[in-house]
Each structure stands twice: as structure tokens, then as C-alpha cells.
matplotlib code that plots the C-alpha trace (Angstrom):
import matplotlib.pyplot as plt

x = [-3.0, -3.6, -7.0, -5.3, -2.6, -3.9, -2.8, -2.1, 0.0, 1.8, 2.5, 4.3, 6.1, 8.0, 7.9, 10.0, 12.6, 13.1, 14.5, 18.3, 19.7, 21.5, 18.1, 16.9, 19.8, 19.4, 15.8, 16.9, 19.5, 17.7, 14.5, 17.1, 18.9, 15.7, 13.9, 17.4, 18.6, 21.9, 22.9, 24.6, 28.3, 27.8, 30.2, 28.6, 29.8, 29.7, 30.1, 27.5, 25.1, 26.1, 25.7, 22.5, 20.5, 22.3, 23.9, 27.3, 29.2, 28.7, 25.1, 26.1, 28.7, 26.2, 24.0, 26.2, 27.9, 23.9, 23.3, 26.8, 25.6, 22.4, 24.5, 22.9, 26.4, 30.0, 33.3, 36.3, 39.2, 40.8, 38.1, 35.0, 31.8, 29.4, 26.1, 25.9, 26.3, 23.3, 22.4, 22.8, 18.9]
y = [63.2, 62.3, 60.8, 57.6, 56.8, 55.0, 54.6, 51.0, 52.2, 54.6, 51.3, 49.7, 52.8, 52.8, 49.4, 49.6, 52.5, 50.5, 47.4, 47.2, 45.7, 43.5, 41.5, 41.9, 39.9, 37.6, 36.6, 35.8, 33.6, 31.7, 31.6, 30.3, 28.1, 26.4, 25.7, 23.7, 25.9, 26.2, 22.8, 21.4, 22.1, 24.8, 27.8, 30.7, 33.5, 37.3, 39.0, 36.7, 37.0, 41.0, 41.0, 39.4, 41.5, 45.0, 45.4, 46.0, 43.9, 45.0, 43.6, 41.0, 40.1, 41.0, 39.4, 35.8, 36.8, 36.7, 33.5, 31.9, 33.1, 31.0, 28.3, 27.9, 29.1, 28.1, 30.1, 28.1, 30.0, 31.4, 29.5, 31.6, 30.7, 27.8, 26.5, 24.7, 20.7, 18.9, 17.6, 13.2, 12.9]
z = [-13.7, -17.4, -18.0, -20.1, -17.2, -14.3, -11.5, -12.0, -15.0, -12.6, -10.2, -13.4, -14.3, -10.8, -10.5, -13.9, -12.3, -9.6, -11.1, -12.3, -15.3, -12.9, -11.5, -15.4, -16.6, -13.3, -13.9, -17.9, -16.9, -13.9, -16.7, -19.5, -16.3, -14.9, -18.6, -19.1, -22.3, -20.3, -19.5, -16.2, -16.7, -19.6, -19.2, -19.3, -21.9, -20.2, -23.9, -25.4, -22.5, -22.2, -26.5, -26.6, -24.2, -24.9, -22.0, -20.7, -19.0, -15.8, -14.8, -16.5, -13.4, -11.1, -11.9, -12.2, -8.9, -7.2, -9.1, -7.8, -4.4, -4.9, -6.0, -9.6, -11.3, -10.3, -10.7, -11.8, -11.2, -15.0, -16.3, -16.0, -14.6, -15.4, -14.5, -12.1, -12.7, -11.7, -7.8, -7.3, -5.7]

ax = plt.figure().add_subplot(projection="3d")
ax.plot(x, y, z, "-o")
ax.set_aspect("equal")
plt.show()
């Protein structure tokens, strides 16, 4: 083992392999979601969203199809997806 890696550091390293670009894109979107950047009702752009974090397209779907799963985004049928719109408490 090299003296400057730990094995904390070695914990990170695989704790890095084993996470996909799909729960990376996921936990951007539920961050940008829940902090209210993306409002009730706001469709949700795949290229823009796929653009702004370098990724393809792919993980990108994946990653909405979990969160419409979860019921934080909504598919509207040859509209695209959306957040959410808000709960009546």
C-alpha cells in the first residue's frame, strides 16, 4: 500500500466506482428539486440537464425515471417530464 493513501482514501475510491452517473444526476436534481430551484410545474429539460453536467442523455432518463418513481417528477405524455406540482397540506 502507498504510505500517502489510506485506507479511508481507499473506502472513497470504491465508494466512487461504485456510484453511477444515473444516482449522480439523481441526487443533483432531488438537491436542485428540494432547494426549490426547479419550481412546482417546471418542465424539466434532458439536453440542458444532460449539457450542464457533461453527461449523456442516458443517465439523464434514469435518473428522472427513479425520481418519477418517487413521485418528485411527472411524465406528460409528448410533453416531457416536470416537477412535480406542489402537495394541498
Amino acid at each position: 500500500m502507498l504510505p500517502w493513501l489510506t485506507e479511508s482514501s481507499v473506502d472513497r475510491f470504491s465508494d466512487v466506482r461504485d456510484t453511477t452517473l444515473a444516482k449522480l444526476v439523481r441526487d443533483d436534481m432531488l438537491g436542485l428539486i428540494l432547494k426549490g430551484v426547479l419550481a412546482p410545474g417546471q418542465r424539466i429539460n434532458e439536453p440542458d440537464v444532460a449539457n450542464r453536467l457533461q453527461v449523456s442523455r442516458v443517465p439523464v432518463r434514469e435518473a428522472l425515471r427513479e425520481l418519477e418513481s418517487s413521485g418528485l417528477v411527472v411524465a406528460r405524455k409528448h410533453s416531457g417530464r416536470f416537477c412535480a406540482p406542489a402537495r394541498s397540506r
